[in-house]
HTML snippet that shows the backbone in 3Dmol.js (N, CA, C, O; Angstrom):
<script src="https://3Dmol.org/build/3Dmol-min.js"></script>
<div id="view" style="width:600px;height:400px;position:relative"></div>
<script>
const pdb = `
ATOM      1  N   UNK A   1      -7.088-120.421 144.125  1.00  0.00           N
ATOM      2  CA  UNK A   1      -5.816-120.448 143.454  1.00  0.00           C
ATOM      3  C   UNK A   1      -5.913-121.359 142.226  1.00  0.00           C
ATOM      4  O   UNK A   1      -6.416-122.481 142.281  1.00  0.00           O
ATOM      5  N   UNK A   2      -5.261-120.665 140.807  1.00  0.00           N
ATOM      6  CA  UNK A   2      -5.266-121.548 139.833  1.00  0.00           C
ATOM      7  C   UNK A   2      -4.289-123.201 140.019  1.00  0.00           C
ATOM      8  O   UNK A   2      -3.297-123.459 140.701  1.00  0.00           O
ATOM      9  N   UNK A   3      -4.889-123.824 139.336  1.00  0.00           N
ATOM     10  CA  UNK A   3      -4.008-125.360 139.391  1.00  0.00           C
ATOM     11  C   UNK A   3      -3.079-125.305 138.005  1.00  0.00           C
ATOM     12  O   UNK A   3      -3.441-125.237 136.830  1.00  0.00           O
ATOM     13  N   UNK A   4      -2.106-125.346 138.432  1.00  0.00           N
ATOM     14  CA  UNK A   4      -0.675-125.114 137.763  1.00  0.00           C
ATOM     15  C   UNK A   4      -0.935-126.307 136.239  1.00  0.00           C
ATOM     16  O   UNK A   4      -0.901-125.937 135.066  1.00  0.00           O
ATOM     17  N   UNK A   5      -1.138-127.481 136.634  1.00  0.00           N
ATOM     18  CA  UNK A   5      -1.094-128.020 135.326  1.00  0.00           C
ATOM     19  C   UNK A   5      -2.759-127.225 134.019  1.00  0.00           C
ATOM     20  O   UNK A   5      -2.837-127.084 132.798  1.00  0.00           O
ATOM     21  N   UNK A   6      -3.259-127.073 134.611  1.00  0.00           N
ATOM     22  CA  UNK A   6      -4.490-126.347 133.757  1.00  0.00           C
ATOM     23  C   UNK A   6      -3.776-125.016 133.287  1.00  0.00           C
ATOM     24  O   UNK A   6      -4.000-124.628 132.140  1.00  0.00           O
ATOM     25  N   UNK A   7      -2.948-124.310 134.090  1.00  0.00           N
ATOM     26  CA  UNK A   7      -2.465-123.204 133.489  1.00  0.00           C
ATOM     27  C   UNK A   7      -1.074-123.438 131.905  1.00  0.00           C
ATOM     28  O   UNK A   7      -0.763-122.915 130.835  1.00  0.00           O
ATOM     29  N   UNK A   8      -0.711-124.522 132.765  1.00  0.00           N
ATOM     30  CA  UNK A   8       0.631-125.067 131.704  1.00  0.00           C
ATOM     31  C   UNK A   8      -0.504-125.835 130.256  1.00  0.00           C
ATOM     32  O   UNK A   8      -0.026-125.716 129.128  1.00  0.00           O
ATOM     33  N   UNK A   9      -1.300-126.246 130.320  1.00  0.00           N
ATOM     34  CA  UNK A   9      -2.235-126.884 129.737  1.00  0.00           C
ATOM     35  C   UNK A   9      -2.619-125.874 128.452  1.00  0.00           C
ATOM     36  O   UNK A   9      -2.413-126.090 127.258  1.00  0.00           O
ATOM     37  N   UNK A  10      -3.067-125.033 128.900  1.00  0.00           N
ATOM     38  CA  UNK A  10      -3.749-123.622 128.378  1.00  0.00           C
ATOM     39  C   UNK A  10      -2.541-123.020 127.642  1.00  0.00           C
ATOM     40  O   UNK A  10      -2.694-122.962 126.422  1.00  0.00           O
ATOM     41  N   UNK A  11      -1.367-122.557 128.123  1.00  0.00           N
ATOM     42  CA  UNK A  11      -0.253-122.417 127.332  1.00  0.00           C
ATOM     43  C   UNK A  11       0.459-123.035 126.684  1.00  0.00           C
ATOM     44  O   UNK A  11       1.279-122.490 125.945  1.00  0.00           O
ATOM     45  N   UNK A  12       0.319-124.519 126.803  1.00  0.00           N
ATOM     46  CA  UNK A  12       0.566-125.035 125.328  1.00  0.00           C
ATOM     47  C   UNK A  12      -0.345-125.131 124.317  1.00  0.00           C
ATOM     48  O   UNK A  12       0.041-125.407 123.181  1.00  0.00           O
ATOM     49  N   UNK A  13      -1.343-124.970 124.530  1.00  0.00           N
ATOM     50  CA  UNK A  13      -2.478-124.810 123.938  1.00  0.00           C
ATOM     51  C   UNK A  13      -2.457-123.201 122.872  1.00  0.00           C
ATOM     52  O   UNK A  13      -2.329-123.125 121.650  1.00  0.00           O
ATOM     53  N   UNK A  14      -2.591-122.335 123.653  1.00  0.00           N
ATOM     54  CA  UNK A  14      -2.055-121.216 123.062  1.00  0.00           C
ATOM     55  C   UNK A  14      -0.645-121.115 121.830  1.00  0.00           C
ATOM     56  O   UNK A  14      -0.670-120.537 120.743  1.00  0.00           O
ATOM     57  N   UNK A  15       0.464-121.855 122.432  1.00  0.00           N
ATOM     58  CA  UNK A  15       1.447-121.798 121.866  1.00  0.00           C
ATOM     59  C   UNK A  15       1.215-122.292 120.180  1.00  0.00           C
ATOM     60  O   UNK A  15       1.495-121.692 119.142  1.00  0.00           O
ATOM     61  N   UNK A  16       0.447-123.932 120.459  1.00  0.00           N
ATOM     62  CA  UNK A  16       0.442-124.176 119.459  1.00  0.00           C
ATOM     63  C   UNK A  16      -0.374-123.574 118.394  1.00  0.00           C
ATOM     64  O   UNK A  16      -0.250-123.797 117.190  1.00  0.00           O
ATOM     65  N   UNK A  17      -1.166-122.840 118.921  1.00  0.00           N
ATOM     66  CA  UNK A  17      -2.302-122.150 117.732  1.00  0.00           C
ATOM     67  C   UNK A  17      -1.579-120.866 117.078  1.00  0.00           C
ATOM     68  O   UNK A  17      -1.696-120.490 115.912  1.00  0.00           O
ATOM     69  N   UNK A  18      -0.826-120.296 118.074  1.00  0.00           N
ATOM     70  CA  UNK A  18       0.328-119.138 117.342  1.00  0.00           C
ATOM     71  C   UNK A  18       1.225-119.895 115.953  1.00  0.00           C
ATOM     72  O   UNK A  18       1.412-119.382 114.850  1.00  0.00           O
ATOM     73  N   UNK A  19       1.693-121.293 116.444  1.00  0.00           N
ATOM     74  CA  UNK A  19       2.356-121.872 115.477  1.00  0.00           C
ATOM     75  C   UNK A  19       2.158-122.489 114.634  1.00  0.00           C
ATOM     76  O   UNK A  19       2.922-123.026 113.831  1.00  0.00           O
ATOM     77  N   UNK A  20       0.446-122.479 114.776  1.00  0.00           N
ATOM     78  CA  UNK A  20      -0.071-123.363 113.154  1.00  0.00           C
ATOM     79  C   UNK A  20      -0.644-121.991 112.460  1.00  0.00           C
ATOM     80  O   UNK A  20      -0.942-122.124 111.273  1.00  0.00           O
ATOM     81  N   UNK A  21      -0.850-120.616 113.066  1.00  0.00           N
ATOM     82  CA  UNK A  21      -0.829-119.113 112.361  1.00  0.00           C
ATOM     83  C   UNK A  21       0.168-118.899 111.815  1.00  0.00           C
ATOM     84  O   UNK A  21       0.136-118.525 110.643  1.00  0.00           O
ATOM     85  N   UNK A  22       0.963-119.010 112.259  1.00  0.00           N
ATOM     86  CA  UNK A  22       2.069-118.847 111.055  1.00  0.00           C
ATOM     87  C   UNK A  22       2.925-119.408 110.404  1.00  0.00           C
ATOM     88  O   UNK A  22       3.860-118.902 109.784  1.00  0.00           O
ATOM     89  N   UNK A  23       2.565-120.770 110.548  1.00  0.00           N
ATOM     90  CA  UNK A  23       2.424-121.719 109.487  1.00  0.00           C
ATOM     91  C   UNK A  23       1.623-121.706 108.105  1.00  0.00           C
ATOM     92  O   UNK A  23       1.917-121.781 106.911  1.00  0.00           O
ATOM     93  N   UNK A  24       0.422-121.569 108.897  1.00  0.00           N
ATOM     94  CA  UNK A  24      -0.269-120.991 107.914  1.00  0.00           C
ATOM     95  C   UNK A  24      -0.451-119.506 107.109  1.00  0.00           C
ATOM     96  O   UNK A  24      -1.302-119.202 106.273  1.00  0.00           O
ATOM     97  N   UNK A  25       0.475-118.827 107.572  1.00  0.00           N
ATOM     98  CA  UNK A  25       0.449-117.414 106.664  1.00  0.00           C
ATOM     99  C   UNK A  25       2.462-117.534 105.932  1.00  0.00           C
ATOM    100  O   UNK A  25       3.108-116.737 105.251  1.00  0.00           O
ATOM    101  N   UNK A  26       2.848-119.004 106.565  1.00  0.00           N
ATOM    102  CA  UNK A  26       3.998-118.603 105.442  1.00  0.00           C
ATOM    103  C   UNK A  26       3.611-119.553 104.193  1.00  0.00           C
ATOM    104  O   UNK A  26       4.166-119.433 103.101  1.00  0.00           O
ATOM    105  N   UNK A  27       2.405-120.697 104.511  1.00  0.00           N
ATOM    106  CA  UNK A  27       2.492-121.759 103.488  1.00  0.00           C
ATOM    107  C   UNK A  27       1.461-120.724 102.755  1.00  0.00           C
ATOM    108  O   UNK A  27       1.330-121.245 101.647  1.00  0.00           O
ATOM    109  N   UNK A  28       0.871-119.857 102.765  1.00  0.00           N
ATOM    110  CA  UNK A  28      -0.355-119.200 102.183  1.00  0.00           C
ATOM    111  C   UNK A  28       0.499-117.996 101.070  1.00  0.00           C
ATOM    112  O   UNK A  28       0.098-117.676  99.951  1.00  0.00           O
ATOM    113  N   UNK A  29       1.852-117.443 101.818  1.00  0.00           N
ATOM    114  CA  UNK A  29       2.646-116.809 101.195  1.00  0.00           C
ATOM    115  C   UNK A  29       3.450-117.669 100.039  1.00  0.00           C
ATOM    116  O   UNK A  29       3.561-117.437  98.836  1.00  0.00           O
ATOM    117  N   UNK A  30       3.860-118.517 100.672  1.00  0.00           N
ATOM    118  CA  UNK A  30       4.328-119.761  98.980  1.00  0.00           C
ATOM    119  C   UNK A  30       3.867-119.925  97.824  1.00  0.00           C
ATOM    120  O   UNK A  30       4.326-119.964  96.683  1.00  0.00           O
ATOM    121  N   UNK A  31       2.305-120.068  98.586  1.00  0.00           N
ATOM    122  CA  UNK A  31       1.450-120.252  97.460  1.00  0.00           C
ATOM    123  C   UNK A  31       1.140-119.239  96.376  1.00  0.00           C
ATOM    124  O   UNK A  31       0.844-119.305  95.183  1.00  0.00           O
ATOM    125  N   UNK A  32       1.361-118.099  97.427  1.00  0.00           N
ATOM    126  CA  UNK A  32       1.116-117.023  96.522  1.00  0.00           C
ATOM    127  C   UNK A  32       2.049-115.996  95.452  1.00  0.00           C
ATOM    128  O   UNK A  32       1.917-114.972  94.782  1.00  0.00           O
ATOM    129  N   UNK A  33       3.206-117.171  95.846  1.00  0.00           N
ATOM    130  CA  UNK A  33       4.359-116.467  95.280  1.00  0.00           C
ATOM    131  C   UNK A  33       5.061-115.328  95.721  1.00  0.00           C
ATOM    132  O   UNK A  33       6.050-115.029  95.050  1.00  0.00           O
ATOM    133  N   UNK A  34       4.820-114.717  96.562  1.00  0.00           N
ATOM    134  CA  UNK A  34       5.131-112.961  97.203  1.00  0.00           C
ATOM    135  C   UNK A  34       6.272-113.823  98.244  1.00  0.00           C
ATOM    136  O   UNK A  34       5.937-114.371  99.294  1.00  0.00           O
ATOM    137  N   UNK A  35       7.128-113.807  97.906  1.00  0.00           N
ATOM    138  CA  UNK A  35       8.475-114.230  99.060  1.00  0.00           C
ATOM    139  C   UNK A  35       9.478-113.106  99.316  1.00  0.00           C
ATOM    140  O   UNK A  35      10.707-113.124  99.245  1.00  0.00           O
ATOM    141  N   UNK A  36       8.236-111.663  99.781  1.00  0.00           N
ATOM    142  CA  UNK A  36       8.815-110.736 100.499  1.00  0.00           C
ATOM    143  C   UNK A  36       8.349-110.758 102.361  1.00  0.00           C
ATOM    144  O   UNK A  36       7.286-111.275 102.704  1.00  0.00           O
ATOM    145  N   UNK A  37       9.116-110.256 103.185  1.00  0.00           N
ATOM    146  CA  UNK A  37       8.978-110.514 104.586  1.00  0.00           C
ATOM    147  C   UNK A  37       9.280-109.000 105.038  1.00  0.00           C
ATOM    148  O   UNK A  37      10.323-108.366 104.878  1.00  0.00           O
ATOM    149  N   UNK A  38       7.956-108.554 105.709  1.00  0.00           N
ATOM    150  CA  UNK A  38       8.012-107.501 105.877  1.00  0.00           C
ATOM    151  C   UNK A  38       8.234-107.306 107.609  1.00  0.00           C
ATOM    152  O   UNK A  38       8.196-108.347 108.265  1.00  0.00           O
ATOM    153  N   UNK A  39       8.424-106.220 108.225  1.00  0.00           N
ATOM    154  CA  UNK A  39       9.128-105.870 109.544  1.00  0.00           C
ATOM    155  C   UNK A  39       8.490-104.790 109.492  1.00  0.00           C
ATOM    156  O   UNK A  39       8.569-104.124 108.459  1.00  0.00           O
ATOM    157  N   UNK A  40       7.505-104.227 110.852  1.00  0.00           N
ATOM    158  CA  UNK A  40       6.721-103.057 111.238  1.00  0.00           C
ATOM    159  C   UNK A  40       6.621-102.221 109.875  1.00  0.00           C
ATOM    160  O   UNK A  40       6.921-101.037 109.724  1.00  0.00           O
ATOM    161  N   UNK A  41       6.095-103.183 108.852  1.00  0.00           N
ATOM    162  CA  UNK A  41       5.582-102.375 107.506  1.00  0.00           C
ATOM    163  C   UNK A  41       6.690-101.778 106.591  1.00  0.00           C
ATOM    164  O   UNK A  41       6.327-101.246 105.541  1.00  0.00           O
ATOM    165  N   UNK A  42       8.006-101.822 106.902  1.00  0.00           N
ATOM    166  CA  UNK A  42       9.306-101.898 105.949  1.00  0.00           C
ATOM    167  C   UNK A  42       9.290-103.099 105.379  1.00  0.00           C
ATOM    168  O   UNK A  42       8.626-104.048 105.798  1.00  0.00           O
ATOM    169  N   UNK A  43      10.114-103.115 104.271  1.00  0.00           N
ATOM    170  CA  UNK A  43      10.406-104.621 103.473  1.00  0.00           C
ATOM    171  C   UNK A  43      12.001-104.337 103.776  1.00  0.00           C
ATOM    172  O   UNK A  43      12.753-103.364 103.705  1.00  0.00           O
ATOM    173  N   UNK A  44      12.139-106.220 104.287  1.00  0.00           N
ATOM    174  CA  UNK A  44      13.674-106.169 104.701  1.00  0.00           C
ATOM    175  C   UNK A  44      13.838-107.346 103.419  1.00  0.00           C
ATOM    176  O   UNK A  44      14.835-107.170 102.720  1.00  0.00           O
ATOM    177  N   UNK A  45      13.317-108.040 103.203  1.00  0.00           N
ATOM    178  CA  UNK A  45      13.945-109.281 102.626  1.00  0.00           C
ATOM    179  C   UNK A  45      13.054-109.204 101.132  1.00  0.00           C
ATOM    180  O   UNK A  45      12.486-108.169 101.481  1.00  0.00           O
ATOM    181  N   UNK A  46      12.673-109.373 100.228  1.00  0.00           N
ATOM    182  CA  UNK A  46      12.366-109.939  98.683  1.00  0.00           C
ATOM    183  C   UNK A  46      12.349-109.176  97.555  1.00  0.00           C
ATOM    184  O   UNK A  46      12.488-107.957  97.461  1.00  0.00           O
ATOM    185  N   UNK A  47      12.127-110.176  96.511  1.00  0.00           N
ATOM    186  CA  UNK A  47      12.588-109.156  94.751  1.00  0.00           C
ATOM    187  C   UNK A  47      11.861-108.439  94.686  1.00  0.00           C
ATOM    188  O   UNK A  47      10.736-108.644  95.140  1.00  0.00           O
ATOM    189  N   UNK A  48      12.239-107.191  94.037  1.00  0.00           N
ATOM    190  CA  UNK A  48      11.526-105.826  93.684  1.00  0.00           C
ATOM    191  C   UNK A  48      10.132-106.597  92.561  1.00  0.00           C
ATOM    192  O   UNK A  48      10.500-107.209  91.558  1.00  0.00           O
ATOM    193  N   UNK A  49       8.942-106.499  92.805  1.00  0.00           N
ATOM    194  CA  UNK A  49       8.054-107.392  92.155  1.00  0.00           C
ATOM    195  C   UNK A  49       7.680-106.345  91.036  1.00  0.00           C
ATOM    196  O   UNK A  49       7.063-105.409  91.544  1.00  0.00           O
ATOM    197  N   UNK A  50       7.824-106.227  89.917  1.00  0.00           N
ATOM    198  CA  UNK A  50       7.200-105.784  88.398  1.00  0.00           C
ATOM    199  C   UNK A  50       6.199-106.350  87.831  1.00  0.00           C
ATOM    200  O   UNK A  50       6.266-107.576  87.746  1.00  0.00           O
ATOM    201  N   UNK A  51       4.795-105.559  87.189  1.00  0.00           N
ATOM    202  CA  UNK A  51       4.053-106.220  87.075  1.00  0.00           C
ATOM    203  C   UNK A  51       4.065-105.762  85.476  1.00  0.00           C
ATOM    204  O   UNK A  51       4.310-104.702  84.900  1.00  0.00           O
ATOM    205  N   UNK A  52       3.673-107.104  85.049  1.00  0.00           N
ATOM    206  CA  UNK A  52       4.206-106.972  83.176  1.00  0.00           C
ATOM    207  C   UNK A  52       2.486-107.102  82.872  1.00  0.00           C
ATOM    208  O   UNK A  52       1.589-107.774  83.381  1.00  0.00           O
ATOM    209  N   UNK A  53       2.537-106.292  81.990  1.00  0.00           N
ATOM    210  CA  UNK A  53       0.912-106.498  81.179  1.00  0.00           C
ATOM    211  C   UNK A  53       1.017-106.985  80.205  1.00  0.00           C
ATOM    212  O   UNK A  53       1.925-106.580  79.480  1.00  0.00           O
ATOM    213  N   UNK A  54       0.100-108.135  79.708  1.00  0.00           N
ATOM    214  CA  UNK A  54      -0.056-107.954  77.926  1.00  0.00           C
ATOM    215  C   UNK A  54      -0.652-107.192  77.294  1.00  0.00           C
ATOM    216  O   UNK A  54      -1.486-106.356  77.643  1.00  0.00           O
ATOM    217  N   UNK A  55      -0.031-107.581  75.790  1.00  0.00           N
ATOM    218  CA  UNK A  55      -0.778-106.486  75.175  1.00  0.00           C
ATOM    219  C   UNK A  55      -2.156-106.820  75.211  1.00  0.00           C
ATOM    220  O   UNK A  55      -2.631-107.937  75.415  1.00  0.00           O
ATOM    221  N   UNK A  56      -2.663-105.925  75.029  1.00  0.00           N
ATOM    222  CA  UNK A  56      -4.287-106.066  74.782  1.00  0.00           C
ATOM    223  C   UNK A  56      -4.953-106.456  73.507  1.00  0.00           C
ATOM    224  O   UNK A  56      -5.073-105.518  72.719  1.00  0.00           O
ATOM    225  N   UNK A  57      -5.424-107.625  73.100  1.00  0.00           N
ATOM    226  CA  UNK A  57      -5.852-107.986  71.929  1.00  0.00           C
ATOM    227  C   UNK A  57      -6.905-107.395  71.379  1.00  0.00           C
ATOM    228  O   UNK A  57      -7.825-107.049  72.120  1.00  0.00           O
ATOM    229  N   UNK A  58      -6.966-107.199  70.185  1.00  0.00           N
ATOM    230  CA  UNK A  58      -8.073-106.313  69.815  1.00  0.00           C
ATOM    231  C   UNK A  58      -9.188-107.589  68.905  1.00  0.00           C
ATOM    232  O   UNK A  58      -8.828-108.561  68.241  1.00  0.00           O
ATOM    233  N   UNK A  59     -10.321-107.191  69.151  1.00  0.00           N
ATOM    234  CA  UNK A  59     -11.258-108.497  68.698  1.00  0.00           C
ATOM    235  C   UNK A  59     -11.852-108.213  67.326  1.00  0.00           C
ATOM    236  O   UNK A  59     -12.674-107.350  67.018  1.00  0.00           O
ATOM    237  N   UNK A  60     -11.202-109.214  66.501  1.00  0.00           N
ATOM    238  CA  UNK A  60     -11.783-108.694  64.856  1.00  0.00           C
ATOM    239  C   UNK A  60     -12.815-109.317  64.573  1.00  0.00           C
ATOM    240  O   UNK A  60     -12.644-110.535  64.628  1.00  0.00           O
ATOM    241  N   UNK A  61     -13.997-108.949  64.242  1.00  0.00           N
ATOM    242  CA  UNK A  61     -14.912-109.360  63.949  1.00  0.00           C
ATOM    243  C   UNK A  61     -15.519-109.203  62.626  1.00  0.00           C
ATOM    244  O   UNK A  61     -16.604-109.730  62.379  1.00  0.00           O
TER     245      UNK A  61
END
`;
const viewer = $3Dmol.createViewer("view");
viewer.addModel(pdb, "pdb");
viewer.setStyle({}, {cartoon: {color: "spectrum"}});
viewer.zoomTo();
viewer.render();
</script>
């Protein structure tokens, strides 16, 4: 039979590694500027993102 505190042990253990994952994938999202939050691959929450180009410089030589 398992010993109850090794099992409780192991699940906080677990718990906390779930909670420094996604810690680390919202501080990784900050960084990256994208503060959209997606749900089974729908977007529920952020700004419609536009991507602006410059012009392209032409090189005079």
């Amino acid at each position: 039979m398992r010993d109850p505190e090794r099992v409780r042990r192991s699940n906080r253990l677990l718990i906390v590694i779930v909670i420094l994952m996604l810690l680390y994938g919202i501080i990784n999202r900050m960084q990256s500027g994208n503060d959209s939050i997606y749900l089974f691959g729908y977007k529920i929450y952020g700004t419609e993102q536009t991507s602006e180009t410059a012009p392209e410089q032409e090189d005079t030589k």
